[in-house]
N, C-alpha and C positions, 0 to 999 in steps of 0.2 A: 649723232656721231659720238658723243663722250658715254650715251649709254652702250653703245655698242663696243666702245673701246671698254668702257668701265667692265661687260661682260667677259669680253676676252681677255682681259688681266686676270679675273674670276678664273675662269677656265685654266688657266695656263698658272692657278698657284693650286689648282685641285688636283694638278695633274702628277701622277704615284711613277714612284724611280722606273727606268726601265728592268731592272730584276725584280721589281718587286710587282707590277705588270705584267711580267714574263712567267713566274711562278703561280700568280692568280690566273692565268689564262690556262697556263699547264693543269692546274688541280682544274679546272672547267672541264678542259679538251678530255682527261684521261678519266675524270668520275663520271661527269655524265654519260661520257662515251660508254662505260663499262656497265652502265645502271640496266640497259640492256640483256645484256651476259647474264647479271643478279639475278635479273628478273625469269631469264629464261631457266636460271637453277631452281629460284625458289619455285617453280611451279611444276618442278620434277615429282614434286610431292604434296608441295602445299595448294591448297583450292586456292585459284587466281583472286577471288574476291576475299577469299579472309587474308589472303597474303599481303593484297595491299591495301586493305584496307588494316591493317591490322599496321602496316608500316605508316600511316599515315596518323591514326591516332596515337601512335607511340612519338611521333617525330612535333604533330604538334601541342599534344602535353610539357612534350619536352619544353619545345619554344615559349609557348604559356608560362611556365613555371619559371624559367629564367627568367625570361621578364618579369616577372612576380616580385621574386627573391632580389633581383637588380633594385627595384623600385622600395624593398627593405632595405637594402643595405646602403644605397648611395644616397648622397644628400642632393643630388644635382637635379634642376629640375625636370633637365632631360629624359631623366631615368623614369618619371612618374607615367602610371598606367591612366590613359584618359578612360572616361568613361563611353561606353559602349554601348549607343542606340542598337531597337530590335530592328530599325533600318538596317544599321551596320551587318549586324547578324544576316540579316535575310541575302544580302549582296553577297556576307560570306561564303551562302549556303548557296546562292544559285552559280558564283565563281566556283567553290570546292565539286557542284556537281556536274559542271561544264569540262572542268579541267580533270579533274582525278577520276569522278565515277566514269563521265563520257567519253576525257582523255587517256589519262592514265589508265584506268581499268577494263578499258576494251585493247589496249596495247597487250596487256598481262593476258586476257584472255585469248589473243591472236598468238602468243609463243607460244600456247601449246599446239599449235597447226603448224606452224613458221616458222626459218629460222630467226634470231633473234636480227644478225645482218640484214636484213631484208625489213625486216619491221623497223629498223633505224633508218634505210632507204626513204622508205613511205615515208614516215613523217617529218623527213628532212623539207616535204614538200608542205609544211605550216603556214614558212614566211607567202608561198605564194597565194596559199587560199587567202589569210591577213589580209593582203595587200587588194583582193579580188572583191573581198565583202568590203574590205574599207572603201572601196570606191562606189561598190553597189549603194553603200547605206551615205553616203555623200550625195549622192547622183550625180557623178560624174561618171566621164568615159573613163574605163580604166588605161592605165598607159600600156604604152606597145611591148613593155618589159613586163607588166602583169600578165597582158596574157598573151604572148610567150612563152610565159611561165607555168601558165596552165596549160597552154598545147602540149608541154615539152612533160609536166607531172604525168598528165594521162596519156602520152606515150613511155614513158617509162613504166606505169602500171599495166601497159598492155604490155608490154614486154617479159612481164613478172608472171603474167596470166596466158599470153598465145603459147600454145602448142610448136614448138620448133626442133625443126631435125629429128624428131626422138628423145628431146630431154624433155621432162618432167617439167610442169609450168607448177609455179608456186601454187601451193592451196587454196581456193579463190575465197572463202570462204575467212580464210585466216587474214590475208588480203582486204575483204571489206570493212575484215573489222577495225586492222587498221585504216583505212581511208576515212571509217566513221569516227575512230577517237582521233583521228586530222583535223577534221573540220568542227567537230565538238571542242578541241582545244584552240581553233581561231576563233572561234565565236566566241567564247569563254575571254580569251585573252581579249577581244574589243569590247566585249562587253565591261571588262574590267577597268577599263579607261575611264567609264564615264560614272562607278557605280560609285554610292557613298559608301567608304570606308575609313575606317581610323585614321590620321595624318601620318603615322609609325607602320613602314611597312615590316616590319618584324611583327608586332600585333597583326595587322592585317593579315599577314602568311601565317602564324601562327591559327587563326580561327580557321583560315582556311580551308588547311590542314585536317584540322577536329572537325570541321562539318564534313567537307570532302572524307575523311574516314567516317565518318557516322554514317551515312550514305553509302560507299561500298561495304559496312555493315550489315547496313538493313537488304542491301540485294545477296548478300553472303547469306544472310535466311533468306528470303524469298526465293531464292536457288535452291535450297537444299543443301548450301555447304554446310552452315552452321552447325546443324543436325549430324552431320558424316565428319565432324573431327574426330580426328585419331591423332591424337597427339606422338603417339609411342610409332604413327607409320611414318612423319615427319623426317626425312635424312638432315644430319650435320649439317651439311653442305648447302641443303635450303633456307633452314634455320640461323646459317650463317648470313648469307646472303640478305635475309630480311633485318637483319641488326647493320648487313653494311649499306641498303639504302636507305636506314633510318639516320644511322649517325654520317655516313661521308655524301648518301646523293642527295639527303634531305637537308642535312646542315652544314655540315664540312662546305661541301661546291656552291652550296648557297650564301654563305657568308663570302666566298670568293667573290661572285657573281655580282652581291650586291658593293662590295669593295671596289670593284673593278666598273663598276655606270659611276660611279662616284669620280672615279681616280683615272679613264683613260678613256681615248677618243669613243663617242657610239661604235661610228663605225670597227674598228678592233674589237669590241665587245662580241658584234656580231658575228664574227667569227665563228666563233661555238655553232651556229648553226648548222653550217656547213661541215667541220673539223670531226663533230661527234656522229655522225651515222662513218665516217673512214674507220675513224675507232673500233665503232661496233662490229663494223662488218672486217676489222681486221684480229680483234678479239676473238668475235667468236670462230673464226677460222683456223686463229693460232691453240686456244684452250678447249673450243667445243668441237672440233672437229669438221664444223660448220661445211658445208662444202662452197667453196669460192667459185660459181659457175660465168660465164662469158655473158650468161643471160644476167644475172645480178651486176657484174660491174659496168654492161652499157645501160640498166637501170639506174645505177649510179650516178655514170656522166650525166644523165638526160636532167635527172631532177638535180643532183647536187649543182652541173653546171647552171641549170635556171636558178636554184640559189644564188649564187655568188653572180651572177648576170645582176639579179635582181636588188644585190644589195650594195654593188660596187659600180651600180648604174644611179642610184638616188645620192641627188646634192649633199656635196660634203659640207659648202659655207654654210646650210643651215642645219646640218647635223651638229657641227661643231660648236656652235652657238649658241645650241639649246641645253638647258640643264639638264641631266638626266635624273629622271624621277628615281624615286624608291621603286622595283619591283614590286608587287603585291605576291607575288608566290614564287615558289621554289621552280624554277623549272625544272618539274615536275620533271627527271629523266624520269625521267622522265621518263623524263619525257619526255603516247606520250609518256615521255619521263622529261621530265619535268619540270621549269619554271615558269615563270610571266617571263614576256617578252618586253626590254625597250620598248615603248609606244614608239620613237624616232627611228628604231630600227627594223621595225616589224618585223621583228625575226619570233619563235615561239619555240616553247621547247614541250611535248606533249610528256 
């Protein structure tokens, strides 16, 4: 009983002002939601795989380096860079290529099929596969909200794909590819729960990052992009875009993200989950012209509402209780764009 009380005094002095809570959820809700949009500019011009992989080792150089210089200049022990097993490394390397090559980078590669609203749809549907392989790799049954929650995804993705009245069903094709960086980014995220990594999830995201870009690298040649740069065919407008998911989806909303498991209940955190494909799919309506169809938004309810089923249905007395860990990655707007998910909130962001 006094350790349970001892934890809830814990909790309740970690816990971050309401404006200041409010503002971190705001910069979550409106960058990742918008990493989407980026994403479907930069790829007006830019090859999907140098684009993001090229945001990716720029964003975790970045982080590298900061911590680097931190660990120069401050006396605090905190600031020092542990040393870094080729374990560490290898977990880096199979998280960065679960989450960004298999997540991220087939999401990039589906906007050029898709609209972007619709790819934020799909992988609104993360938390549910999480919660479907967490119970597969337990052996347990999964709960009647798991799947639910998968009856309710793949009817929303047949929605996206039947043929109705005369409108035009989503590109299936752009479609599987999101579904495959869906479940490439749940996998990725369980598998990152148990994998050895640095105790600093800034270091750990940061390798991430650089392996997950090293990897959509090497498939950027093996495609053939690398070969087909044209720097001079590159528009503004893409080349902007990949500086804005480097500095605000990769760090900006990440530094939010990891403030915010720190500073306010799981459950609230979770949110993001749910809040960022409204975004997307209200973004790209309002600036890409996106078209908002009947068929996209009862794909919406079907998966968004099995999110929020799914997350507003799991125990809050032990959500609340638990510490919440460091992130190991950016959700990835994502992802996927972009981050690691809560482990307590199985939420995921591709």
């Amino acid at each position: 009983m006094d350790r349970q009380n001892t934890a809830m005094q814990s909790h309740a002095q970690s816990q971050g002002s309401p404006l200041a809570v409010g503002v971190n959820l705001g910069i979550v809700y409106l960058i990742w939601g918008s990493t989407y949009l980026a994403i479907r500019v930069m790829v007006e011009t830019v090859p999907p795989f140098v684009g993001a992989g090229s945001r990716y080792l720029v964003a975790g150089v970045l982080m590298l380096a900061f911590l680097w210089i931190r660990s120069r200049l401050s006396r605090s022990p905190a600031a020092r860079i542990e040393r870094v097993t080729w374990r560490e490394w290898r977990s880096a390397a199979i998280v960065g290529g679960l989450l960004l090559l298999g997540g991220n980078g087939f999401v990039v590669l589906s906007e050029q099929r898709i609209d972007s609203g619709i790819a934020a749809v799909i992988v609104a549907a993360v938390p549910i596969w999480m919660n479907l392989f967490d119970a597969l790799l337990r052996r347990r049954r999964p709960s009647a909200l798991a799947i639910g929650g998968v009856v309710a995804g793949f009817l929303g993705v047949l929605v996206l794909l039947a043929p109705v009245g005369g409108v035009s069903a989503a590109d299936p094709v752009g479609v599987g590819m999101v579904v495959f960086a869906s479940l490439s980014w749940a996998i990725g995220s369980l598998y990152s729960r148990h994998a050895p990594m640095p105790r600093s999830g800034l270091l750990a995201t940061g390798m991430e990052m650089l392996a997950g870009g090293a990897l959509l690298a090497i498939a950027a040649t093996v495609t053939g992009e690398v070969g087909s740069i044209d720097l001079g065919a590159y528009s503004g407008s893409s080349l902007f875009a990949i500086g804005y998911l480097v500095v605000f989806g990769s760090l900006v909303a990440f530094s939010a993200y990891t403030w915010l498991l720190k500073s306010a209940p799981v459950s609230t955190v979770a949110t993001y989950a749910y809040v960022n494909p409204v975004v997307a799919v209200a973004l790209g309506a309002l600036l890409l012209d996106e078209t908002l169809t009947p068929r996209t938004l009862v794909a919406a309810l079907l998966i968004i509402g099995a999110v929020v089923a799914m997350v507003s249905g799991r125990p809050r007395d032990a959500e609340e209780m638990a510490p919440a860990p460091e992130p190991v990655l950016e959700p990835i707007s994502g992802h996927p764009e972009g981050g690691e998910s809560a482990p307590d909130a199985d939420i995921g962001r591709p």
